[in-house]
C-alpha positions as CSV (number, residue, x, y, z in Angstrom):
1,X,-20.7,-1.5,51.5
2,X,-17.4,0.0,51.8
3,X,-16.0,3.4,52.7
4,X,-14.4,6.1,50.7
5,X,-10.8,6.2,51.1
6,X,-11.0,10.0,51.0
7,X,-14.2,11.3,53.2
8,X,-14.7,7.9,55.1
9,X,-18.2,8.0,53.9
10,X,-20.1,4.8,52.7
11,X,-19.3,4.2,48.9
12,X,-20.5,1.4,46.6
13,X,-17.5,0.5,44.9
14,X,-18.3,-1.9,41.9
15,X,-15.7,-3.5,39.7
16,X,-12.7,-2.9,41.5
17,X,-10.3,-5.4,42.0
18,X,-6.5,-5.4,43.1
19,X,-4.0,-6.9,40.4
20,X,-4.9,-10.2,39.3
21,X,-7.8,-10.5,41.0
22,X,-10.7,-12.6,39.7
23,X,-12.8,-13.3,41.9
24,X,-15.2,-10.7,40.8
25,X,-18.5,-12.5,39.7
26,X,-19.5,-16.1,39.0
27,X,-19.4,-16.7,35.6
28,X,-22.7,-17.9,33.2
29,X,-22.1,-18.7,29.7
30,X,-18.4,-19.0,30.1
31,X,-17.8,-22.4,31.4
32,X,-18.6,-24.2,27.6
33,X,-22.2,-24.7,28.1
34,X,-23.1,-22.6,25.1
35,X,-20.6,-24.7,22.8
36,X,-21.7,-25.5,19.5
37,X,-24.4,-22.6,20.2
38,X,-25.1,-20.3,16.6
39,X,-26.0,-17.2,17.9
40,X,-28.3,-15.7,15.0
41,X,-27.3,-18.2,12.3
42,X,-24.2,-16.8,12.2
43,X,-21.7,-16.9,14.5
44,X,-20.9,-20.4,15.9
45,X,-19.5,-20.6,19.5
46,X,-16.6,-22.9,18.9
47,X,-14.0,-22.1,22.5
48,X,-13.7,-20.1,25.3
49,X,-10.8,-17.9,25.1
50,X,-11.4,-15.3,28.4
51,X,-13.3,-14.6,31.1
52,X,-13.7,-11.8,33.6
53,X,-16.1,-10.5,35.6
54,X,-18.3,-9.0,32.8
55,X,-18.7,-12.9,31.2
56,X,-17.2,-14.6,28.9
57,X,-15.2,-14.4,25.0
58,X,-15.3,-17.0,22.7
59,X,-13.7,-17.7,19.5
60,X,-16.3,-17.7,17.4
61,X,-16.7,-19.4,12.8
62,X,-18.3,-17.3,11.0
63,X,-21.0,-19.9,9.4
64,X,-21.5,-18.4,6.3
65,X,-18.2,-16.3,5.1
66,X,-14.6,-18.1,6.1
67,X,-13.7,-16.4,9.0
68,X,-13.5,-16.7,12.7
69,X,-14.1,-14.1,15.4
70,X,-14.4,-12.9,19.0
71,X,-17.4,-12.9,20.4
72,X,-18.0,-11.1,23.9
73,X,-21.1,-12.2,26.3
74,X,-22.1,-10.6,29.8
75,X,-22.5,-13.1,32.3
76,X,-26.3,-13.4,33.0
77,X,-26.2,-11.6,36.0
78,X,-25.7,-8.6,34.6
79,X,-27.9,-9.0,31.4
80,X,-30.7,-7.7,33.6
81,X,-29.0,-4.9,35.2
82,X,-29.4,-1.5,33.2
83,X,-26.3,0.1,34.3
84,X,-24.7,-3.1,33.0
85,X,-26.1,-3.4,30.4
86,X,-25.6,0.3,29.0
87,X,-21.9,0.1,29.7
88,X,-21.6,-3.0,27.3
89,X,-23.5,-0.9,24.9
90,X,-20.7,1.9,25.6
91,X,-18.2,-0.2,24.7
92,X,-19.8,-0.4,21.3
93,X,-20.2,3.3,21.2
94,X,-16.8,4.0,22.0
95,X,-14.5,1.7,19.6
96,X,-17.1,2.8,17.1
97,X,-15.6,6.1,17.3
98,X,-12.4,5.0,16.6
99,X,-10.4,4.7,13.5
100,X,-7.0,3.4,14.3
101,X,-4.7,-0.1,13.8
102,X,-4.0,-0.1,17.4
103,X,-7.8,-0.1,18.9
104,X,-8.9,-3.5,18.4
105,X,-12.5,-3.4,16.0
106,X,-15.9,-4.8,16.1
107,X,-17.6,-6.3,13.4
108,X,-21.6,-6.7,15.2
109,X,-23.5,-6.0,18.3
110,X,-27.3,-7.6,19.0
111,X,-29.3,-9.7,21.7
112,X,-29.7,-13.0,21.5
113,X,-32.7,-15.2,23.5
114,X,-30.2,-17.5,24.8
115,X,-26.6,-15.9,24.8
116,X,-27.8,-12.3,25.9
117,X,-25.8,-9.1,24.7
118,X,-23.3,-9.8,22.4
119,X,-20.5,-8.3,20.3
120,X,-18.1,-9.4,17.7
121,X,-14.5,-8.4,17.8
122,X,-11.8,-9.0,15.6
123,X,-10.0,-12.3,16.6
124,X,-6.2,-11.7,18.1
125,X,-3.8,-14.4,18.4
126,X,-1.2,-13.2,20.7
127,X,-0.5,-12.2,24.6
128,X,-1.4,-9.3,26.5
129,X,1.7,-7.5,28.1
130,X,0.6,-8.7,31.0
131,X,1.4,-11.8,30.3
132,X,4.0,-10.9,28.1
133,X,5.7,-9.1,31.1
134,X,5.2,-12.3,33.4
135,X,8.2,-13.7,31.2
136,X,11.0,-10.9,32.0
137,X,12.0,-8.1,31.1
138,X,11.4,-6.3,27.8
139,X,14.1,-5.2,25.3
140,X,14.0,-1.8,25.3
141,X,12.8,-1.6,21.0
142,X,9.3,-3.4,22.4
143,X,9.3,-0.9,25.7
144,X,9.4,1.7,23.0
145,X,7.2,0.3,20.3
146,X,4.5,-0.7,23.3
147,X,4.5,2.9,24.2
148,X,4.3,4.6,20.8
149,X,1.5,2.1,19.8
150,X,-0.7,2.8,23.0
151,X,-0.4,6.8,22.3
152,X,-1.3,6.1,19.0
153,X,-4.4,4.5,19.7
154,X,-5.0,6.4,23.2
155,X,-4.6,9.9,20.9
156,X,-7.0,8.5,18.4
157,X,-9.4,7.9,21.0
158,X,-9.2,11.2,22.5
159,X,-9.4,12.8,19.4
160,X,-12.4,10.9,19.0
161,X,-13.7,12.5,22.6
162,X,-13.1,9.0,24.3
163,X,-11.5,8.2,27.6
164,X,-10.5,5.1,28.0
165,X,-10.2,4.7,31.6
166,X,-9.0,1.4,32.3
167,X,-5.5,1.2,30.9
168,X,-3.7,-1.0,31.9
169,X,-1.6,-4.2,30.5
170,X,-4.1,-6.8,30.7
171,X,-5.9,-4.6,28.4
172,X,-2.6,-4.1,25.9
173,X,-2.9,-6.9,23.6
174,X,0.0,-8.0,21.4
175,X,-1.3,-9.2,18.4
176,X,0.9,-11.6,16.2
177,X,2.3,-9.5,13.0
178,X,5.1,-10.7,10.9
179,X,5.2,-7.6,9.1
180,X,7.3,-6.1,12.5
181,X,10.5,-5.9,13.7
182,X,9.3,-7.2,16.9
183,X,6.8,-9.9,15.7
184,X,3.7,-8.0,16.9
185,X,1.6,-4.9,17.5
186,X,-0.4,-3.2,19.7
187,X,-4.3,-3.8,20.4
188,X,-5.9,-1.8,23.0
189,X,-8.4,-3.4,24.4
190,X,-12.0,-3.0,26.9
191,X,-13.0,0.1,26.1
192,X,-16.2,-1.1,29.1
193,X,-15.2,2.0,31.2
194,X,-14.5,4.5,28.9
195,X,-15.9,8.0,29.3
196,X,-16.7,9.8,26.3
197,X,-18.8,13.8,25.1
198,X,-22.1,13.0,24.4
199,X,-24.6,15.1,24.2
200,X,-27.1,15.9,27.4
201,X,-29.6,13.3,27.7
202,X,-28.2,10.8,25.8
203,X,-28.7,7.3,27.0
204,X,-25.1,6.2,27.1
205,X,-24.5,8.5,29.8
206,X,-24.4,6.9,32.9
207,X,-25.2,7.6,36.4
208,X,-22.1,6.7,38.8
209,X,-22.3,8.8,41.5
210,X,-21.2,7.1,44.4
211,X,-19.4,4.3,42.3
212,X,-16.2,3.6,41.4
213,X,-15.6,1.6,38.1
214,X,-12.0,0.3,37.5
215,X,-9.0,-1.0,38.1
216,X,-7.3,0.2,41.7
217,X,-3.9,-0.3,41.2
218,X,-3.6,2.0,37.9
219,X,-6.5,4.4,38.9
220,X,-5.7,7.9,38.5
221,X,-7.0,9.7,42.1
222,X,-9.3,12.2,40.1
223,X,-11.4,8.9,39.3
224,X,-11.1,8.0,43.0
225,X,-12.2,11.0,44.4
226,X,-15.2,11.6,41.7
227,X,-13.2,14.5,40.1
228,X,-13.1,15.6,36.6
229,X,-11.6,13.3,33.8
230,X,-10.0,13.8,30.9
231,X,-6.9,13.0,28.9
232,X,-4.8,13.6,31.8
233,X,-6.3,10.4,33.2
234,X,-5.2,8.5,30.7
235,X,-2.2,9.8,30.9
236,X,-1.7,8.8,34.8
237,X,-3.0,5.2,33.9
238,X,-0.6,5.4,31.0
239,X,2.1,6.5,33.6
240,X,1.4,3.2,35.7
241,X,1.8,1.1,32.3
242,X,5.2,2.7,31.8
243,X,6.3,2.2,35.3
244,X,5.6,-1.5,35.1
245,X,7.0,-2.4,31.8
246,X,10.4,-0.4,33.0
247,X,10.6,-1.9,36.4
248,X,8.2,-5.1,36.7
249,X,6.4,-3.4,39.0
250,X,3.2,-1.1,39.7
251,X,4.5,2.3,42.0
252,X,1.9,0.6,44.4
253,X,0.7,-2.5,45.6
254,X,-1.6,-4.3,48.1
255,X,-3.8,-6.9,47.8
256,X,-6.4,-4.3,49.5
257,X,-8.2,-2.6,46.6
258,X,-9.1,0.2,48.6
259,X,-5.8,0.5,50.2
260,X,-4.4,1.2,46.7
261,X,-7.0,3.6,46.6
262,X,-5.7,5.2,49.8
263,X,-2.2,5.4,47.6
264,X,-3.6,6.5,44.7
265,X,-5.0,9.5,46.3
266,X,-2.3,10.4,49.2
267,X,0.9,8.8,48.6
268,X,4.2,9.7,46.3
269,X,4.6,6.9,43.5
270,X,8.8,5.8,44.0
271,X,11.0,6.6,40.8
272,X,10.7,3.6,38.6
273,X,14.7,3.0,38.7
274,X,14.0,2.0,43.0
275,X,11.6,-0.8,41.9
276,X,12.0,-4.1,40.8
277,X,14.7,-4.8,37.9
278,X,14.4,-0.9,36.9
279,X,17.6,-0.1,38.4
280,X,18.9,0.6,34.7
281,X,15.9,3.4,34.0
282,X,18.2,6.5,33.9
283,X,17.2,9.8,36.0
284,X,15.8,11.2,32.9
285,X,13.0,8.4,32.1
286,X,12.2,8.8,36.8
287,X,11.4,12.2,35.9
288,X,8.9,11.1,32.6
289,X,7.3,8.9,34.6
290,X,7.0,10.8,37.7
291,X,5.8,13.5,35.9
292,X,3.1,11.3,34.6
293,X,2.0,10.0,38.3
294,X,1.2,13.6,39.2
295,X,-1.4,13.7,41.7
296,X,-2.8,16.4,40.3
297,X,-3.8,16.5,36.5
298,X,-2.7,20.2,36.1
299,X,1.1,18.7,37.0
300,X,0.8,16.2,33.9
301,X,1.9,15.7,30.2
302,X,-1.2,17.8,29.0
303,X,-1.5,14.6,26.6
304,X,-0.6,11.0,25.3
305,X,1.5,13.2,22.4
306,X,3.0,15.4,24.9
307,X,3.8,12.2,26.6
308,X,5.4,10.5,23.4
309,X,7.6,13.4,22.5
310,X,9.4,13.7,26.1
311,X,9.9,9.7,25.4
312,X,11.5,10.3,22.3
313,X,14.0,13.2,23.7
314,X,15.2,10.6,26.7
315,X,14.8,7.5,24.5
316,X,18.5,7.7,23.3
317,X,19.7,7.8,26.8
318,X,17.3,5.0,27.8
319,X,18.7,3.3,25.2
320,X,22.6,3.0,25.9
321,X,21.2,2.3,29.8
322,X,19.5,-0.3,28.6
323,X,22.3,-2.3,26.9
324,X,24.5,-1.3,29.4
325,X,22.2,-3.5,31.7
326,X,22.9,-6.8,30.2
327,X,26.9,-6.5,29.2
328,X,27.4,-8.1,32.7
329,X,24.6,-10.8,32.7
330,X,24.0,-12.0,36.3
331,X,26.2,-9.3,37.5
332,X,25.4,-5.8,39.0
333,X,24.3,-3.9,36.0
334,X,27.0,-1.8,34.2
335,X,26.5,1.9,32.8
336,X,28.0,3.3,30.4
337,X,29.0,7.3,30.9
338,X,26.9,9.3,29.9
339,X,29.9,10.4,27.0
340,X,29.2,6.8,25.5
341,X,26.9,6.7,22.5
342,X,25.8,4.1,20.6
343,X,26.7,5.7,17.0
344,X,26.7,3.3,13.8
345,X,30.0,3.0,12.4
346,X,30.9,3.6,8.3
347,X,31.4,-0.1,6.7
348,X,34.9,-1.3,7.7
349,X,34.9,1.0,10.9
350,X,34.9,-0.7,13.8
351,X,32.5,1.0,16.8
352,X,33.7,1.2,20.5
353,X,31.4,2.3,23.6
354,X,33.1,3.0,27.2
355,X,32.0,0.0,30.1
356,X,33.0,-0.4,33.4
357,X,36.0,2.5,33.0
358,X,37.2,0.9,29.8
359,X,36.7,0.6,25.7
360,X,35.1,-2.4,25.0
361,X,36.3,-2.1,21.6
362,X,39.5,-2.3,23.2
363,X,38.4,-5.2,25.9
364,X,39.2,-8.1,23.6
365,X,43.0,-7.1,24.4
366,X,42.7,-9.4,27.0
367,X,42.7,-12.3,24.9
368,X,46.1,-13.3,22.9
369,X,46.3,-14.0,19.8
370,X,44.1,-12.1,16.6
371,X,40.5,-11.0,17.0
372,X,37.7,-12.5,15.3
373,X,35.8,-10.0,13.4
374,X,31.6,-10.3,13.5
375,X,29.1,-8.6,11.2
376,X,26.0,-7.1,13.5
377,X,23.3,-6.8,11.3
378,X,20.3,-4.7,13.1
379,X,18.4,-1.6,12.0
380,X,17.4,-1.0,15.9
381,X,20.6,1.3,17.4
382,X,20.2,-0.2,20.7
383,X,20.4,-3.5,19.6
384,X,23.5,-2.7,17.6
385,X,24.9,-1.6,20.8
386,X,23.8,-4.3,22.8
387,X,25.4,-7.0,20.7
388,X,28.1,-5.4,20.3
389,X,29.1,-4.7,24.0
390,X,28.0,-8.6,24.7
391,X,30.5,-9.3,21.6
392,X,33.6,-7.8,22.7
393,X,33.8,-8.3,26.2
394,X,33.8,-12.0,24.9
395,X,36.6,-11.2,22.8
396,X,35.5,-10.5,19.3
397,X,35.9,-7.7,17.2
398,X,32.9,-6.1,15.7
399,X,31.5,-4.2,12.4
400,X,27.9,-2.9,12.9
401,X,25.7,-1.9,10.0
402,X,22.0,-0.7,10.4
403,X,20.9,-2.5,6.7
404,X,20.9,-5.5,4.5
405,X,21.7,-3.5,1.3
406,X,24.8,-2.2,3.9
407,X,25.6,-5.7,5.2
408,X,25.8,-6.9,1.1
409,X,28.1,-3.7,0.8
410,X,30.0,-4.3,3.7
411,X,31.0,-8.1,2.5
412,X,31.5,-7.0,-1.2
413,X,34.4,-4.8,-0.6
414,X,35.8,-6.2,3.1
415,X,37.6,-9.2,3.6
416,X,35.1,-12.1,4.7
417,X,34.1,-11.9,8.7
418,X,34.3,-14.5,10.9
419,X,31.0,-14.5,11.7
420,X,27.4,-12.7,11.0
421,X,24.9,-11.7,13.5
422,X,21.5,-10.6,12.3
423,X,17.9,-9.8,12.7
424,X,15.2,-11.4,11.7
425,X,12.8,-8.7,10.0
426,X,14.6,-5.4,9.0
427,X,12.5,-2.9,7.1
428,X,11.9,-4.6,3.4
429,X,13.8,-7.8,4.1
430,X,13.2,-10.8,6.0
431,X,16.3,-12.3,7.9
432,X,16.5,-15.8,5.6
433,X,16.0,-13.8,2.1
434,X,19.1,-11.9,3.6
435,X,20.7,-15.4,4.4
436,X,20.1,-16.5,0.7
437,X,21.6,-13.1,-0.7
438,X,24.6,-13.2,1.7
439,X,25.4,-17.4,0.6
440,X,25.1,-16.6,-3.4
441,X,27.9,-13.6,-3.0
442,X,30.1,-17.2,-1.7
443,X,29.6,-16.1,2.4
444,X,29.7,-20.0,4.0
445,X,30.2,-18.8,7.5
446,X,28.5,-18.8,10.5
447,X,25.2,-16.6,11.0
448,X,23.5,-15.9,13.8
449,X,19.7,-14.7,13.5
450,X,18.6,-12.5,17.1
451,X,15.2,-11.9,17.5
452,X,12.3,-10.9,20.1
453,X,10.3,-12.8,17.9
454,X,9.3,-16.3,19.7
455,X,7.6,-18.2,16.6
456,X,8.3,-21.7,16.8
457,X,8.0,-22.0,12.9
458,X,10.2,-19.1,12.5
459,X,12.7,-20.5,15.1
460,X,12.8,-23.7,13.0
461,X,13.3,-22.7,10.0
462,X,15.8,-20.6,10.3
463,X,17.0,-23.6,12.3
464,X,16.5,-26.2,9.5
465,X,18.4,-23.0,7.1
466,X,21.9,-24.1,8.9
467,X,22.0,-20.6,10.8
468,X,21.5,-20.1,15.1
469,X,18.9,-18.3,16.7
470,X,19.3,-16.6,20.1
471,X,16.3,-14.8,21.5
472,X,16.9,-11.2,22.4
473,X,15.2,-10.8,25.2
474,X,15.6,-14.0,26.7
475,X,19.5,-15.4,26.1
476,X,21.8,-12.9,24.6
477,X,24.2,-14.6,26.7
478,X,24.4,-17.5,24.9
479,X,25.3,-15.4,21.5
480,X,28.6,-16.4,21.7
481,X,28.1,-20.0,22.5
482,X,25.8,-19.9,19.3
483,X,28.7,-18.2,17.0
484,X,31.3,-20.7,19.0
485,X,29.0,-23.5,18.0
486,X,29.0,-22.8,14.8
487,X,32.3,-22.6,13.7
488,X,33.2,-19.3,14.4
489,X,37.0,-19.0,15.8
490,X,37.3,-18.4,19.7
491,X,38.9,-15.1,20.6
492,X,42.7,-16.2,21.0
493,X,42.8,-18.9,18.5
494,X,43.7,-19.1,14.5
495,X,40.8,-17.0,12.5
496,X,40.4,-19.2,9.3
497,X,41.7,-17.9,6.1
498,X,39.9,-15.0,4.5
499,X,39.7,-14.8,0.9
């Protein structure tokens, strides 16, 4: 038994871990013994693909249509407790509820003799952000789109009269979709925990007094302490998301769960630009954020909207901070003034943006000799910036457009670059149909594809196509080696003829 972190009083607490904890329950049913299993000649039990403390998912064939699916088991433990077992029937109830692309769906719910509870879920092929975020950083387009995707299913939900409760980024799934700029979207996941209106008596409600159900390092302290919950406590788990993806952090950690309750309830979260690599995040994003750790609910973004819309006045300034961040690779970040915008320039313009006290347009002076002039090719405004800064204080000259049809305008009436940068999936054009258009108007220069995508079969065909690849979150460094690699003309030296 342990002790509320508030009253000192004894207090159950079940399924509360610290980060990364999984030592919760022994597992049944999720260590392959029900392989091969057809669970009411149906779905066939082909891998398993998660566990956690409620059981076990497997990636399941449907046996009589052509298609394959999650299915979800508890562990066997739990199939004979009620409270249990009426949460894993919540879970049903709640993504029921929902209609939206971001909240992942399920197909079929039943009992089975052997395999106990079950549901089918639509099968994701992917990462969750937590692992996604174990990699580095993200660019500051998939900080964005992760954020506008979880309000989107996090406001459906609500709308819906569901709390989710447990957000958090092992339950923010990035599902594979070549249709995006980023090469995924948002699935929100486990809706287990969530709280949702129901009329009185109803069966799904359940009886937690004295328990607390969760996750204790992105618990919002009106769960802890048994108070009321809402939207707002989404919100403050959606707060803790942000925080992490910004600074690679949570605002607070232990290994103690109930010591991160302790936090939780009594202690100021730091501003996210303190912690980690979030020395970029700009005082206007500190105060977002804050704003969304309030301790108490009334102090909050009244909603995941309200949330969204306060992103989208201090994205722009996010945005240039951002870039700004990875002009000086290894170095100590550089920031741009606050005068410095990241504004597309006309075809033929060039674009400058003030660094470290001086124009990088202006930073290739350095090098003798002409400048070699690049294309950037990116309908994402940071990302123009950010190539361009990396560009010129290597030496190159650079022409941004935000546009194929503007790139294929841009090369019509200009005199041939020396080089093209690009990105993979703009809005109605994929990056190698833009390859093919650019090489039948006679362009035979180098071309440069950056990407977040990570798709091996992408990767190698644009490869095997005779263009580079750089990934944008992991080595735009090594753009210029790329370009250099390719035949385009070091800063200094002769530019080739132009025609």
């Amino acid at each position: 038994m342990k002790h509320c972190p508030v009253c000192g009083a004894a207090r159950l607490v079940v399924r509360l871990a610290a980060r990364g904890d999984k030592k919760l329950l022994a597992l049944d049913g999720g260590d392959g013994a029900l392989l091969g299993y057809v669970i009411e000649d149906r779905y066939r039990l082909d891998e398993v693909i998660g566990k956690g403390g409620f059981g076990a998912v497997y990636r399941a064939q449907h046996t009589r249509i052509p298609m394959e699916v999650a299915v979800k088991m508890m562990h066997q433990a739990g199939r004979s407790d009620e409270a249990s077992v009426a949460r894993f029937k919540q879970e049903v109830r709640a993504v029921a509820r929902i209609r939206n692309p971001h909240v992942i769906e399920v197909f079929d719910f039943g009992y089975d003799e052997r395999a106990g509870y079950f549901i089918v879920m639509q099968l994701l092929k992917g990462q969750s952000l937590w692992q996604r975020l174990a990699r580095g950083a993200l660019t500051i387009t998939e900080v964005h789109e992760v954020l506008k995707q979880t309000v989107s299913a996090l406001d459906a939900a609500h709308q819906a009269g569901v709390i989710h409760r447990d957000v958090k980024s092992e339950n923010v799934f990035l599902a594979r979709d070549s249709t995006t700029a980023t090469g995924w979207s948002v699935k929100l996941l486990d809706f287990g925990l969530a709280s949702m209106r129901l009329d009185v008596g109803d069966p799904a409600q359940l009886a937690t007094r004295g328990c607390v159900f969760g996750t204790a390092a992105s618990m919002a302290p009106e769960v802890v302490s048994g108070g009321k919950i809402d939207a707002r406590t989404d919100v403050y788990s959606l707060g803790v998301l942000l925080f992490e993806i910004l600074s690679g952090k949570g605002p607070f950690l232990s290994d103690d769960p109930n010591e991160l309750l302790r936090q939780q309830l009594h202690e100021l979260p730091p501003p996210p630009s303190t912690v980690g690599y979030g020395e970029w995040v700009p005082a206007a994003v500190d105060s977002l954020v804050l704003a969304m750790l309030a301790k108490d609910p009334g102090q909050r973004p009244a909603s995941v909207g309200e949330v969204l819309q306060r992103w989208l006045a201090v994205q722009p300034a996010a945005s240039e901070a951002w870039a700004a961040r990875f002009v000086g690779g290894e170095r100590e970040p550089i920031h741009p003034p606050a005068d410095a915008k990241a504004t597309p320039a006309a075809p033929g313009q060039t674009e400058s943006a003030t660094v470290e006290g001086m124009s990088v347009g202006n930073a290739a002076q350095a090098f003798a000799g002409p400048l070699p002039r690049i294309l950037v090719i990116d309908d994402d405004e940071a990302m123009r910036y950010l190539v361009r800064a990396v560009l010129q204080v290597g030496g190159w000259d650079c022409v941004t457009v935000d546009s194929a049809p503007a790139a294929i305008e841009y090369l019509m009436q200009n005199a041939w670059p020396d080089g093209i940068v690009a990105d993979v999936l703009m809005p109605g054009v994929r990056g190698l149909d833009l390859l093919t258009n650019i090489r039948k108007i006679g362009y035979t220069g180098p071309v440069v594809f950056c990407s977040s995508l990570t798709s091996k079969a992408i990767r190698a065909e644009i490869l095997a196509s005779g263009a580079g690849f750089v990934n944008k979150s992991e080595d735009i460094q090594s753009l210029t080696e790329e370009l250099l690699r390719l035949g385009a003309p070091r800063p200094g030296s002769q530019k080739r003829e132009r025609i």
